[in-house]
N, CA, C and O atoms as a GROMACS GRO file, in nm:
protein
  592
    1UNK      N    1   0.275   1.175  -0.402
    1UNK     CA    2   0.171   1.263  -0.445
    1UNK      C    3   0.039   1.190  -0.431
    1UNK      O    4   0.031   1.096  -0.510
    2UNK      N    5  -0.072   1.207  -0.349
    2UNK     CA    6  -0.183   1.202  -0.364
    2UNK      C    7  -0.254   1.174  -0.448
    2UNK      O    8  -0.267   1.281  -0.508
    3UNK      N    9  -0.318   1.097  -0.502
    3UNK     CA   10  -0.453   1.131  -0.619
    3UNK      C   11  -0.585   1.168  -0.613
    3UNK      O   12  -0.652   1.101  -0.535
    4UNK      N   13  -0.623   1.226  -0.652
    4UNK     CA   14  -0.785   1.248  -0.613
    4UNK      C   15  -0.898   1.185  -0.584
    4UNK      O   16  -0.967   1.142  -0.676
    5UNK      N   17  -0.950   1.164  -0.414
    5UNK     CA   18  -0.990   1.071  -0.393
    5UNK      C   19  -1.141   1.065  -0.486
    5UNK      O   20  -1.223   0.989  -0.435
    6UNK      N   21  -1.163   1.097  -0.545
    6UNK     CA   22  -1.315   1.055  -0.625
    6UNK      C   23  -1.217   0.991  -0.768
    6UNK      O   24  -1.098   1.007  -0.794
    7UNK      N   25  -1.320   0.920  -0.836
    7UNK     CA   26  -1.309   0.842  -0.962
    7UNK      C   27  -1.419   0.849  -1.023
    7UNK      O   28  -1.518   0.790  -0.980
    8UNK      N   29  -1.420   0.915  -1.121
    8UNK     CA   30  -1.520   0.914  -1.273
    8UNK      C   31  -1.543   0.750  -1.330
    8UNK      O   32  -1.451   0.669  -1.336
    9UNK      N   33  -1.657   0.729  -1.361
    9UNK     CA   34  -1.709   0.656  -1.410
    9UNK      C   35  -1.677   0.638  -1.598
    9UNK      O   36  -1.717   0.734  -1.664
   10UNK      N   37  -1.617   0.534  -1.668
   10UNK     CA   38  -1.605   0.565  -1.754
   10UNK      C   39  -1.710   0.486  -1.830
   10UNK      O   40  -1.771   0.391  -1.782
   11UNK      N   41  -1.729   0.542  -1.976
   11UNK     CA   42  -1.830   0.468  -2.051
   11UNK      C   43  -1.853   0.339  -2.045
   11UNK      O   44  -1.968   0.298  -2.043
   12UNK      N   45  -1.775   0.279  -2.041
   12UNK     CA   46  -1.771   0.097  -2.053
   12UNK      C   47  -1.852   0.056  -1.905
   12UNK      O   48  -1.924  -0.043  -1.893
   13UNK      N   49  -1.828   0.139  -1.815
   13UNK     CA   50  -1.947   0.119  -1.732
   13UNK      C   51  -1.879   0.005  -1.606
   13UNK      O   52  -1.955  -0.005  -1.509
   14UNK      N   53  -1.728  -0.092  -1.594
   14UNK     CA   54  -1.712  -0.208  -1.513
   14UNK      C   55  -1.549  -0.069  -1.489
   14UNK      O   56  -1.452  -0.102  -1.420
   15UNK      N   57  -1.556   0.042  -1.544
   15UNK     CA   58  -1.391   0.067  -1.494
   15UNK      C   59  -1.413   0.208  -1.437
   15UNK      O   60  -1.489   0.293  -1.483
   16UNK      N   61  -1.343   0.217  -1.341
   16UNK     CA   62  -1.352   0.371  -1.250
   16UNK      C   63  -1.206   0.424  -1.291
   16UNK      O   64  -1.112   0.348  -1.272
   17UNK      N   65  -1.184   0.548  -1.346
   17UNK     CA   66  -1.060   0.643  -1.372
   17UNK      C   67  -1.079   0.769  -1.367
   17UNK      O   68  -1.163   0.828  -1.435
   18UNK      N   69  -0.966   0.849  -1.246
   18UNK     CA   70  -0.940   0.937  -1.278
   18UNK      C   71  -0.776   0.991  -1.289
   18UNK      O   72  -0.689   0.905  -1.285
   19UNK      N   73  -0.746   1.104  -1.299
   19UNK     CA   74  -0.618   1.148  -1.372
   19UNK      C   75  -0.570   1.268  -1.280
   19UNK      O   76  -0.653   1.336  -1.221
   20UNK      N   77  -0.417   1.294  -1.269
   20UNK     CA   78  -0.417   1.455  -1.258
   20UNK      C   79  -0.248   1.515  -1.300
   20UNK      O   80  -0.144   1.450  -1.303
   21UNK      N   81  -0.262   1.601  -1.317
   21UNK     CA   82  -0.126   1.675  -1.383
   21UNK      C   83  -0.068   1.724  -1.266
   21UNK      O   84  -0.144   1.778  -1.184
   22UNK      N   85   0.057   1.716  -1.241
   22UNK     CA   86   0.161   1.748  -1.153
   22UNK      C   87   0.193   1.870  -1.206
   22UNK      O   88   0.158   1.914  -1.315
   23UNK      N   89   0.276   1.935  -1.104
   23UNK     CA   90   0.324   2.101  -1.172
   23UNK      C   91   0.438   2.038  -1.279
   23UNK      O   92   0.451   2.107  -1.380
   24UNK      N   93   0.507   1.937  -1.272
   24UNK     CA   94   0.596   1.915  -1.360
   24UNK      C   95   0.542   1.891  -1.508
   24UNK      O   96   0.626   1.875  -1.596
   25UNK      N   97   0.444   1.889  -1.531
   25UNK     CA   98   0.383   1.865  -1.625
   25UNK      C   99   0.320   1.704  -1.629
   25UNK      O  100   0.230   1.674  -1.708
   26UNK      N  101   0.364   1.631  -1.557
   26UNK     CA  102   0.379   1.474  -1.556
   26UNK      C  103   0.212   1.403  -1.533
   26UNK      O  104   0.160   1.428  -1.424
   27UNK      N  105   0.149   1.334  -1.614
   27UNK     CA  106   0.007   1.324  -1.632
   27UNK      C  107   0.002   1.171  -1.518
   27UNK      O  108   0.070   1.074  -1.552
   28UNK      N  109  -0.072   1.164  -1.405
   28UNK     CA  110  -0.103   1.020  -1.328
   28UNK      C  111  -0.190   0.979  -1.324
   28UNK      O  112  -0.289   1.049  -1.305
   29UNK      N  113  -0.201   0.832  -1.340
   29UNK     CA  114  -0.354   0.795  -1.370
   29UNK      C  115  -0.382   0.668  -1.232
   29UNK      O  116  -0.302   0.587  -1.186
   30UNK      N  117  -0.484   0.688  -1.207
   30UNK     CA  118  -0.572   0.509  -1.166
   30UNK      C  119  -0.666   0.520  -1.184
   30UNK      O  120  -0.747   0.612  -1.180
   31UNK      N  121  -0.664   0.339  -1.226
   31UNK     CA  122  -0.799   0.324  -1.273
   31UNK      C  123  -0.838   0.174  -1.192
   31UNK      O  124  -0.766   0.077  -1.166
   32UNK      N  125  -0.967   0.196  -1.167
   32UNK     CA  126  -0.986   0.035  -1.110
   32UNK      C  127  -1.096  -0.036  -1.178
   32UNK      O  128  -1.207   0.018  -1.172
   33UNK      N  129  -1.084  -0.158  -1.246
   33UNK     CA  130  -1.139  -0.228  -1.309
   33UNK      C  131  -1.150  -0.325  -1.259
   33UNK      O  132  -1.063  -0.395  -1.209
   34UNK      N  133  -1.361  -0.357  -1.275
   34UNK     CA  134  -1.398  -0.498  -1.229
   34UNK      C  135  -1.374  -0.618  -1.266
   34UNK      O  136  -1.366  -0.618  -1.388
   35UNK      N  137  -1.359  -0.708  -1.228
   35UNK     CA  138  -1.327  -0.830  -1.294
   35UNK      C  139  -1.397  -0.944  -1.209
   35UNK      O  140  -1.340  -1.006  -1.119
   36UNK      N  141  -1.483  -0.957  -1.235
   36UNK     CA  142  -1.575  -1.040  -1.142
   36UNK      C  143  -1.601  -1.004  -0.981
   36UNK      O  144  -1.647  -0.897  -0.942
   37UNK      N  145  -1.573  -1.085  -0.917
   37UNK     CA  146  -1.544  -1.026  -0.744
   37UNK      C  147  -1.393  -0.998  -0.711
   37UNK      O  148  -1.318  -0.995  -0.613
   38UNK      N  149  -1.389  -0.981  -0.836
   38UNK     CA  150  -1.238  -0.898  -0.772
   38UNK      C  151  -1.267  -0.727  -0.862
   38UNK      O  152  -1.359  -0.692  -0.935
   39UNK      N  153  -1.156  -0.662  -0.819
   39UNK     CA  154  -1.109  -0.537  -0.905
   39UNK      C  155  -0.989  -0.540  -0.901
   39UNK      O  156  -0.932  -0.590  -0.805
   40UNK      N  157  -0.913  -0.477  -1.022
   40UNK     CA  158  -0.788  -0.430  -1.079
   40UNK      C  159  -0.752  -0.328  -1.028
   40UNK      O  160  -0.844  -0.249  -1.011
   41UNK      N  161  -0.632  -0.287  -0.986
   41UNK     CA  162  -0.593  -0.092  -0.997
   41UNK      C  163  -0.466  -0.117  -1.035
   41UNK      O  164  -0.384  -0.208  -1.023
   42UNK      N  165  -0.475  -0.007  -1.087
   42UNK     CA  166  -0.368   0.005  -1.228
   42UNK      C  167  -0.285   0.164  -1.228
   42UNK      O  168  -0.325   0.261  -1.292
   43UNK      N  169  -0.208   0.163  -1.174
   43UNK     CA  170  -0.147   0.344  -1.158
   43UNK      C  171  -0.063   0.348  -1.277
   43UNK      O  172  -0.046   0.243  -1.338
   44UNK      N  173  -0.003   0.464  -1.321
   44UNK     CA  174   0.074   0.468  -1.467
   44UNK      C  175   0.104   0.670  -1.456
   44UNK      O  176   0.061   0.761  -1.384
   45UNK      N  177   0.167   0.661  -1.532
   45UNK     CA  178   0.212   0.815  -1.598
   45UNK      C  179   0.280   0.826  -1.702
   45UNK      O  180   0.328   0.726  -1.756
   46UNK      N  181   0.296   0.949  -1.747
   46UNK     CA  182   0.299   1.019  -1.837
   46UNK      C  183   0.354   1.116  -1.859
   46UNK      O  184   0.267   1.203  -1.868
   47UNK      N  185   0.477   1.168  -1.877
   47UNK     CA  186   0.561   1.039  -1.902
   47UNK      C  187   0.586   0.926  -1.792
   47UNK      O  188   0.560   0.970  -1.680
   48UNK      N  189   0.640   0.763  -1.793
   48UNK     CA  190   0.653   0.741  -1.755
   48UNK      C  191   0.799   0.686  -1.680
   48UNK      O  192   0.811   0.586  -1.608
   49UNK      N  193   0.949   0.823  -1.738
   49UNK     CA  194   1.066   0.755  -1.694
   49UNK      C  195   1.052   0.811  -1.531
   49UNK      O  196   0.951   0.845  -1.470
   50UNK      N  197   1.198   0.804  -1.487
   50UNK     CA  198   1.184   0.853  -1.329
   50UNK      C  199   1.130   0.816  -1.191
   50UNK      O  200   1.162   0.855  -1.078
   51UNK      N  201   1.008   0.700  -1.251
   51UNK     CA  202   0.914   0.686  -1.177
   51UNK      C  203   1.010   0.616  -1.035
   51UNK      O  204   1.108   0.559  -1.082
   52UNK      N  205   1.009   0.608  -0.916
   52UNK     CA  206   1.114   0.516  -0.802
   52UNK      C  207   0.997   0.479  -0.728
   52UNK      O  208   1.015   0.377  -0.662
   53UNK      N  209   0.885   0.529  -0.717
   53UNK     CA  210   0.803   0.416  -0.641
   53UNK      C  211   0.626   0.472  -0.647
   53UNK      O  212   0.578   0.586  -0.646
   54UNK      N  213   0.565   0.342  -0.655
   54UNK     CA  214   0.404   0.357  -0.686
   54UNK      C  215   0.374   0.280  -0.503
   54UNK      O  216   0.424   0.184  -0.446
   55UNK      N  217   0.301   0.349  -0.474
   55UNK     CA  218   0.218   0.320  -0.304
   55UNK      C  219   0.066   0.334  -0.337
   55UNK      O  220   0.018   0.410  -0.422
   56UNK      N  221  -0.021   0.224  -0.235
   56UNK     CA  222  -0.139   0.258  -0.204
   56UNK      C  223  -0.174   0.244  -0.089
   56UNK      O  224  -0.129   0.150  -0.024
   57UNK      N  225  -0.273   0.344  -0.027
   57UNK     CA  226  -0.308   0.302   0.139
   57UNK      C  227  -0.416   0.299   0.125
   57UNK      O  228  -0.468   0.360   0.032
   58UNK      N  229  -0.507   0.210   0.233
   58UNK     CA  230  -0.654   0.182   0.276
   58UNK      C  231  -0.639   0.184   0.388
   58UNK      O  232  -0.544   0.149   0.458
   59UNK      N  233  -0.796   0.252   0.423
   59UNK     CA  234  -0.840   0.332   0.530
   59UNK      C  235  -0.861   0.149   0.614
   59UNK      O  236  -0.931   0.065   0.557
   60UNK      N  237  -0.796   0.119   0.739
   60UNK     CA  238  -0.820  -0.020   0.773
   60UNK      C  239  -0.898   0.061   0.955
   60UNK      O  240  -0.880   0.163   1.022
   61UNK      N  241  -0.975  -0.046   0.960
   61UNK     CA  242  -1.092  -0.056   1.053
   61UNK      C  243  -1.015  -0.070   1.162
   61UNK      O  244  -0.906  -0.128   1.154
   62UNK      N  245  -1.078   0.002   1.323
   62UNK     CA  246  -1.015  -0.038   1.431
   62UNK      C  247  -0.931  -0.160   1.507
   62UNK      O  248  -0.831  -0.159   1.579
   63UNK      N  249  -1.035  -0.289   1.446
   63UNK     CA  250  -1.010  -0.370   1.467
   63UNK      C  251  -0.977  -0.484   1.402
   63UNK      O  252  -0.978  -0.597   1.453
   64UNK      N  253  -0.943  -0.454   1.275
   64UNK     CA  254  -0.878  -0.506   1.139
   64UNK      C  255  -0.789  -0.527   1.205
   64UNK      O  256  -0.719  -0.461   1.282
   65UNK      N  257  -0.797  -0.741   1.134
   65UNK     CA  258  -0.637  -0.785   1.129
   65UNK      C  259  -0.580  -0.806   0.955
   65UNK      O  260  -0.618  -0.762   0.846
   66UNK      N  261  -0.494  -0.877   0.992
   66UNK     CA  262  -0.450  -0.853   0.838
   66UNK      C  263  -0.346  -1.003   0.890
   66UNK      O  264  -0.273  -0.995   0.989
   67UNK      N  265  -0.359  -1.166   0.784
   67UNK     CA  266  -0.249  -1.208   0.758
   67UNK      C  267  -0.207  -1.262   0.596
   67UNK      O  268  -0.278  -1.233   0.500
   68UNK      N  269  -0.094  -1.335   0.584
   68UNK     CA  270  -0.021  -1.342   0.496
   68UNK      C  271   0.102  -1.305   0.443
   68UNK      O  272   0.190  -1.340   0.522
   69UNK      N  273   0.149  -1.248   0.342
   69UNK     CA  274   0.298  -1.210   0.288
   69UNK      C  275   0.365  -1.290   0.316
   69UNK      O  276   0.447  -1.291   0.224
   70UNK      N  277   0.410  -1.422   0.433
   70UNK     CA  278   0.504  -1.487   0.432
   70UNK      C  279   0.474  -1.670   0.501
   70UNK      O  280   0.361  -1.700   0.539
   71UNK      N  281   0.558  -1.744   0.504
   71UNK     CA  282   0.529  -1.848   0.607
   71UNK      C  283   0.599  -1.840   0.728
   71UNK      O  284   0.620  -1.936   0.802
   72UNK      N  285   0.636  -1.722   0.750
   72UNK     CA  286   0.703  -1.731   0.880
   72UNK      C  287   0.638  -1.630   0.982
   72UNK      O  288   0.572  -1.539   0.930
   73UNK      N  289   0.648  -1.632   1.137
   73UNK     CA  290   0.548  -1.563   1.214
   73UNK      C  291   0.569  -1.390   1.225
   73UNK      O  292   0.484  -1.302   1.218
   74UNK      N  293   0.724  -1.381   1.246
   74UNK     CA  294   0.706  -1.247   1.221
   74UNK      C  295   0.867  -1.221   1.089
   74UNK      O  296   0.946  -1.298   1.034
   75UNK      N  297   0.848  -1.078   1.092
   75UNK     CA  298   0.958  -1.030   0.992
   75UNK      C  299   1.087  -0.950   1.060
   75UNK      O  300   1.084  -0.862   1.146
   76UNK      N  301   1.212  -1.015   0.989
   76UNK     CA  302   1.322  -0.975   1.099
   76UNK      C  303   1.412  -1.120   1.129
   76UNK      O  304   1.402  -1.213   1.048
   77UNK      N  305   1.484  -1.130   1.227
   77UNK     CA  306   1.542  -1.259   1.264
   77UNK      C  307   1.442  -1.342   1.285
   77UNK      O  308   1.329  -1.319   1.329
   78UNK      N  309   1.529  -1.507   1.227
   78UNK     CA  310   1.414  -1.617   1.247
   78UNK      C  311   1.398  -1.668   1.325
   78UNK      O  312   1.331  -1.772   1.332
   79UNK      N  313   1.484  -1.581   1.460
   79UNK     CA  314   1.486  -1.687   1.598
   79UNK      C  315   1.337  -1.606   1.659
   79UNK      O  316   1.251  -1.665   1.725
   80UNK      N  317   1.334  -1.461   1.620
   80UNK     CA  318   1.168  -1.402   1.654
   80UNK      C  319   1.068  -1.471   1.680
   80UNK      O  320   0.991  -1.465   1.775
   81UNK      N  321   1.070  -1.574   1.541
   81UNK     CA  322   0.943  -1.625   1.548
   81UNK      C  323   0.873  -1.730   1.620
   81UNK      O  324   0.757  -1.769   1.622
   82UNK      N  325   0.998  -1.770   1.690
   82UNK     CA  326   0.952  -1.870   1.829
   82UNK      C  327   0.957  -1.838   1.967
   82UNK      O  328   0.933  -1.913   2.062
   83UNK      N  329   1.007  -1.661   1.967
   83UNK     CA  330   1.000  -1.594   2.110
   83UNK      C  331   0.880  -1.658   2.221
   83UNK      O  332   0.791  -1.725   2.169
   84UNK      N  333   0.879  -1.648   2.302
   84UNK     CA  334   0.780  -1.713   2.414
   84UNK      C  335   0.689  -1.550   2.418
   84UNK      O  336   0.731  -1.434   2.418
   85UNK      N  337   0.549  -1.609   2.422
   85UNK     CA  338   0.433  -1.456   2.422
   85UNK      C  339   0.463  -1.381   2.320
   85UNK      O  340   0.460  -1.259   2.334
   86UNK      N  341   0.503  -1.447   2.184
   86UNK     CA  342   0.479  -1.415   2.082
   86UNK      C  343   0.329  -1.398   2.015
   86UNK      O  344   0.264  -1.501   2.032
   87UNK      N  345   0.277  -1.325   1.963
   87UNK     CA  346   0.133  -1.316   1.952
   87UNK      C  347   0.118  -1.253   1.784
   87UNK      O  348   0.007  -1.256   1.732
   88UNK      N  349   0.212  -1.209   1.722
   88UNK     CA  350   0.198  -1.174   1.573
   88UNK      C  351   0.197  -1.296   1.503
   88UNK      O  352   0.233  -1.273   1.387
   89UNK      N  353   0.171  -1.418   1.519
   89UNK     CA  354   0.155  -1.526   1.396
   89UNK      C  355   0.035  -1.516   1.306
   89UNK      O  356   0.044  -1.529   1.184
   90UNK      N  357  -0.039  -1.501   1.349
   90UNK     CA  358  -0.139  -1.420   1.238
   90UNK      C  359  -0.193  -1.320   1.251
   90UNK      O  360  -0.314  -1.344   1.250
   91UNK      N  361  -0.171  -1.195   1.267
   91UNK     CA  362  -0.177  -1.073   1.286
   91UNK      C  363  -0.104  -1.014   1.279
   91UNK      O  364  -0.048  -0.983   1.384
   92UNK      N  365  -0.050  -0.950   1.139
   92UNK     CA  366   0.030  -0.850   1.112
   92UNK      C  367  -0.016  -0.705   1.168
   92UNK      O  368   0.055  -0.615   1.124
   93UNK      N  369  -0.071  -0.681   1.215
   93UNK     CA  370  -0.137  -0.510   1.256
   93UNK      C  371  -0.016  -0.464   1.352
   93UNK      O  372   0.009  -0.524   1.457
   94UNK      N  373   0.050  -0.365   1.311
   94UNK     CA  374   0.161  -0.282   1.334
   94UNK      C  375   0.273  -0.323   1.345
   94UNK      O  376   0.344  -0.310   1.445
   95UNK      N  377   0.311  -0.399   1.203
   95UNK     CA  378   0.415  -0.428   1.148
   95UNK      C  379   0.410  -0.390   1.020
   95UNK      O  380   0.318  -0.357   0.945
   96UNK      N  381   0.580  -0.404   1.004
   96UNK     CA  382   0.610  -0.338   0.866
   96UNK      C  383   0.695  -0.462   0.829
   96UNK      O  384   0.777  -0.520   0.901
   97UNK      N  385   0.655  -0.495   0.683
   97UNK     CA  386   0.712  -0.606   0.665
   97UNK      C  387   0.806  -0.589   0.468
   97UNK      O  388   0.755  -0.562   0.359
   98UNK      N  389   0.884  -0.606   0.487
   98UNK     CA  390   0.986  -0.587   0.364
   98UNK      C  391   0.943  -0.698   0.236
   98UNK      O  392   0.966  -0.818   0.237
   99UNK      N  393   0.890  -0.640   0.154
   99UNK     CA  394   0.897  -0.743   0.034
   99UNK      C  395   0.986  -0.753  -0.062
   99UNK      O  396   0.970  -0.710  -0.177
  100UNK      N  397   1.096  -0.818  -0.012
  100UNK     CA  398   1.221  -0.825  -0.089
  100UNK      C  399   1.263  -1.023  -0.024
  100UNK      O  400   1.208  -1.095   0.059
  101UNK      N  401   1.366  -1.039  -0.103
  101UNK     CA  402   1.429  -1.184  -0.081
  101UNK      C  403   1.524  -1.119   0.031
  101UNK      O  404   1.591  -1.015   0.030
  102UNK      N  405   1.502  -1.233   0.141
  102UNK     CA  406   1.600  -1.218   0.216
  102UNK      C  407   1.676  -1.355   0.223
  102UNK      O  408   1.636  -1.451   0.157
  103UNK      N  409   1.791  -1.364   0.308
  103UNK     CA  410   1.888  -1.498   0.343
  103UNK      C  411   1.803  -1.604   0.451
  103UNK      O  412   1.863  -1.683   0.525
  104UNK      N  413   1.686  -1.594   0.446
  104UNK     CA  414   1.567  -1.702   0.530
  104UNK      C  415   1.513  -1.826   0.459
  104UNK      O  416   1.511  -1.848   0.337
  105UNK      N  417   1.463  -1.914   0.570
  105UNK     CA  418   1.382  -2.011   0.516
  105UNK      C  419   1.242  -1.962   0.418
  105UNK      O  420   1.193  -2.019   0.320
  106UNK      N  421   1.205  -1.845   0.481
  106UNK     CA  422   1.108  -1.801   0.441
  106UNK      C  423   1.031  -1.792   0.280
  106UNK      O  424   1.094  -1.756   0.181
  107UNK      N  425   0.887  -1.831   0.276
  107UNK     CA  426   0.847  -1.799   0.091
  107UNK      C  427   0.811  -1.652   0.140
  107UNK      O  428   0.790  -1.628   0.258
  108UNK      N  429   0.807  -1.551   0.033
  108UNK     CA  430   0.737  -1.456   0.032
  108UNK      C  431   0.650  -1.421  -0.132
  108UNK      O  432   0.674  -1.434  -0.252
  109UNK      N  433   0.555  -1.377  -0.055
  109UNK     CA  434   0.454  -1.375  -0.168
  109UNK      C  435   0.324  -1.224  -0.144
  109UNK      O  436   0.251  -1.212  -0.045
  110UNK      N  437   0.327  -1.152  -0.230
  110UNK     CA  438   0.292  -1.001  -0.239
  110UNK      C  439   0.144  -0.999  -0.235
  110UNK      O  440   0.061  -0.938  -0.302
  111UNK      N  441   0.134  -1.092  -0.123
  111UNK     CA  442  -0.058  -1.149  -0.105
  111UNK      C  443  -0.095  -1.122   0.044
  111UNK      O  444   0.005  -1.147   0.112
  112UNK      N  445  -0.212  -1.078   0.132
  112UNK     CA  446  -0.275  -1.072   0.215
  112UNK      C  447  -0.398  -1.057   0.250
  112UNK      O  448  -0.478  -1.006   0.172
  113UNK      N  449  -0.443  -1.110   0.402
  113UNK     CA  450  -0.580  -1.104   0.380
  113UNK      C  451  -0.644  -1.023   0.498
  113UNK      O  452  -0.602  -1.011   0.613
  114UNK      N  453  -0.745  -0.976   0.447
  114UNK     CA  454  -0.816  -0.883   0.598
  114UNK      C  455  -0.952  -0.944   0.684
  114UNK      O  456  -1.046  -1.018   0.656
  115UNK      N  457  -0.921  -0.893   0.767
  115UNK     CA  458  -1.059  -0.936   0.814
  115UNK      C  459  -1.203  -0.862   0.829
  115UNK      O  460  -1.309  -0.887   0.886
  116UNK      N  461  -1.148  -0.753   0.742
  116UNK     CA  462  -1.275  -0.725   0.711
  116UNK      C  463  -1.323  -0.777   0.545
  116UNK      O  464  -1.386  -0.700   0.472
  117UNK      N  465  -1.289  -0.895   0.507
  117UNK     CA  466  -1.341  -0.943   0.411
  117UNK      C  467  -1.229  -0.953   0.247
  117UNK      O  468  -1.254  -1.034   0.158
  118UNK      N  469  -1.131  -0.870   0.241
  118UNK     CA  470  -1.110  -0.838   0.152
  118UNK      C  471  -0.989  -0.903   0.184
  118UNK      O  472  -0.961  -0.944   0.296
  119UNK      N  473  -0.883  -0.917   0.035
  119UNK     CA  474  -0.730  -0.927  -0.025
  119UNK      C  475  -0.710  -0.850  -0.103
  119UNK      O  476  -0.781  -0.791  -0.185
  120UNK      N  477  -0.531  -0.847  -0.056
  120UNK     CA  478  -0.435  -0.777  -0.190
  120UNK      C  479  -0.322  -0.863  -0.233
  120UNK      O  480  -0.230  -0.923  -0.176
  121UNK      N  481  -0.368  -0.847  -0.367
  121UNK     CA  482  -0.244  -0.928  -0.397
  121UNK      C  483  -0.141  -0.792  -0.504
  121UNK      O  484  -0.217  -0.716  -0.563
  122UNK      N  485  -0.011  -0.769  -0.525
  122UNK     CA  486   0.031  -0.681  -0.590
  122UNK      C  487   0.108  -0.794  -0.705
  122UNK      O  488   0.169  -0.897  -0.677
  123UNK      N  489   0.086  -0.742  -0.826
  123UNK     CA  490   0.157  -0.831  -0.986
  123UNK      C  491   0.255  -0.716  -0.950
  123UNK      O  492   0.217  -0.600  -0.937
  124UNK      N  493   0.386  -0.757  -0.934
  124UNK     CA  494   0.546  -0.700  -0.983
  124UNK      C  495   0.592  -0.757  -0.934
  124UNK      O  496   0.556  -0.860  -0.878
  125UNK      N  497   0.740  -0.680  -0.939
  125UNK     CA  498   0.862  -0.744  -0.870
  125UNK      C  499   0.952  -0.661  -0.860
  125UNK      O  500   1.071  -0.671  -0.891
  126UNK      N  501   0.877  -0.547  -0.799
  126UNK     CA  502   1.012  -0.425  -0.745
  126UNK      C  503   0.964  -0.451  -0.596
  126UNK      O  504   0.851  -0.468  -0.548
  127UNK      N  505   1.081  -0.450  -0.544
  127UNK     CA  506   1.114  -0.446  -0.360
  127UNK      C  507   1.062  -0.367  -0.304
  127UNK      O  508   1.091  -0.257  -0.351
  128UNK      N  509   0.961  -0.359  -0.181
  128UNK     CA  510   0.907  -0.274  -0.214
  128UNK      C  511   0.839  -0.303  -0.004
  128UNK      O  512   0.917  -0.360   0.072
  129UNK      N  513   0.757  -0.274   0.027
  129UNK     CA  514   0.701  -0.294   0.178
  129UNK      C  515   0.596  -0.264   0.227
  129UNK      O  516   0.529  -0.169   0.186
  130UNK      N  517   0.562  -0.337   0.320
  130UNK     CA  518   0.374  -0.356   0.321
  130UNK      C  519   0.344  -0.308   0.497
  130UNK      O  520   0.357  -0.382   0.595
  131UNK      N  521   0.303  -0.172   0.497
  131UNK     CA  522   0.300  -0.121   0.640
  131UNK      C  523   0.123  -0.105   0.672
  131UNK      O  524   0.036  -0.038   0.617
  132UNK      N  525   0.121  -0.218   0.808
  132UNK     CA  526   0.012  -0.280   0.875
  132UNK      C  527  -0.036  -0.193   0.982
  132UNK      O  528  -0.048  -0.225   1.100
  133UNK      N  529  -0.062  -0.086   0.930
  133UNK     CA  530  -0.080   0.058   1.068
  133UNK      C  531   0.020   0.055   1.160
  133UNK      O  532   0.002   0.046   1.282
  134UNK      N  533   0.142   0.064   1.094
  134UNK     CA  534   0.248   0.075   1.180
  134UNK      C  535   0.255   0.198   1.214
  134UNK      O  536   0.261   0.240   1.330
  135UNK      N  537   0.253   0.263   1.114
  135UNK     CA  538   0.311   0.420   1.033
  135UNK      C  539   0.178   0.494   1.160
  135UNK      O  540   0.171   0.535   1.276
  136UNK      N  541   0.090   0.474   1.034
  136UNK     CA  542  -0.042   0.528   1.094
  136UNK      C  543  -0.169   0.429   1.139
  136UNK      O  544  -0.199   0.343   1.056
  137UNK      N  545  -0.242   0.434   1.254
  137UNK     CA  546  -0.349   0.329   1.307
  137UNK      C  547  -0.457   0.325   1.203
  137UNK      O  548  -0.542   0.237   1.186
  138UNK      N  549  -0.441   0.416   1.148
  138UNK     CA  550  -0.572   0.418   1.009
  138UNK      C  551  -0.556   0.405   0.892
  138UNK      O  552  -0.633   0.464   0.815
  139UNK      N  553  -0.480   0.346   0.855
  139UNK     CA  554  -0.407   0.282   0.721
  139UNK      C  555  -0.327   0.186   0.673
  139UNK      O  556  -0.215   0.206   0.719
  140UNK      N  557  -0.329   0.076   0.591
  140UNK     CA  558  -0.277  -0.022   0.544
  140UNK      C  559  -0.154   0.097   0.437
  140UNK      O  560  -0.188   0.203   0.385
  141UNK      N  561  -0.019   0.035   0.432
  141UNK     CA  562   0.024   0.065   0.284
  141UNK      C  563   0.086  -0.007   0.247
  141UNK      O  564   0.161  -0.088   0.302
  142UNK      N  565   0.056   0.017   0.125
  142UNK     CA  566   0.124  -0.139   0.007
  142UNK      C  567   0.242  -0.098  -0.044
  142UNK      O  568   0.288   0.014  -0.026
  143UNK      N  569   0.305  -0.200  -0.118
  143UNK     CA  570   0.463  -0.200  -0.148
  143UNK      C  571   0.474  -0.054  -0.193
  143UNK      O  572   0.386   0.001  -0.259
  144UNK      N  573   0.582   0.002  -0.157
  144UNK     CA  574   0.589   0.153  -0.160
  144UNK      C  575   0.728   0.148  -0.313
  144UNK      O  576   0.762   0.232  -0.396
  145UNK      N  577   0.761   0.043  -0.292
  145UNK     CA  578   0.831   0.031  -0.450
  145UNK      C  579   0.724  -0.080  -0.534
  145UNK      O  580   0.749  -0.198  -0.513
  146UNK      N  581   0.641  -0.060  -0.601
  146UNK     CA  582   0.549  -0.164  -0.675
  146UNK      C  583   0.522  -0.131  -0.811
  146UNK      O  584   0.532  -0.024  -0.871
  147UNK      N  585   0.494  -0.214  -0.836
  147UNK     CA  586   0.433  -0.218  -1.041
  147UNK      C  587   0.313  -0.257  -0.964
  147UNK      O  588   0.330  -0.370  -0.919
  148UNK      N  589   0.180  -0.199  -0.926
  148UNK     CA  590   0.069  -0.199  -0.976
  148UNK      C  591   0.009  -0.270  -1.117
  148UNK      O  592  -0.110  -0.257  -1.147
   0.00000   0.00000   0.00000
């Protein structure tokens, strides 16, 4: 489900929230809060059982790269990552990459960086996957199973 792309300004003046009711009755919120040069976003509902997965996408630039999530070059078998004219070692852009433990050498860590200036890092630990305009050329999406 979508949320509404505008955000109300709330009194405190450093946090942006808005809300919306599902036909089920079910109330969803984000809110993004400043915290120096960073911001927070924070999704939630109301009730909150049932929930199987929280996603976010950003609108990513033509020529946006994107690295991080792992120490290894690409995602998949580890013999990949030494293919000859391999060219994804730092450039994830149209890959989809699984944030779960796999049977690899690999660390993984729910962090990346863009080149147009910015990072995400996601706080949880539901399994979850990070699609690099694979899906679509105009969008990043974040762990599609996540605690926000």
């Amino acid at each position: 489900m979508a949320l509404p792309a505008r955000l109300t300004t709330n009194p405190q003046g450093n946090r942006l929230e808005s809300q919306t009711t599902r036909p089920d009755g079910r109330v969803v919120a984000v809110s993004l809060k400043a915290d120096g040069k960073n911001f927070d976003v924070h999704l939630s509902a109301q009730p909150g059982v049932d929930i199987v997965r929280w996603g976010l996408a950003v609108n990513a630039g033509d020529n946006e790269y994107f690295t991080g999530l792992m120490e290894r070059v690409v995602d998949g078998p580890q013999q990949a990552s030494w293919s000859p004219g391999i060219t994804e070692a730092m450039n994830l852009r149209s890959q989809k990459v699984d944030m779960i433990l796999k049977p690899t050498t690999s660390v993984y860590a729910p962090f990346y960086l863009s080149s147009r200036g910015y990072a995400v890092f996601v706080k949880g630990n539901w399994p979850g996957y990070f699609d690099f305009c694979a899906s679509d050329v105009r969008l990043t999406s974040h762990p599609a199973n996540c605690n926000f």
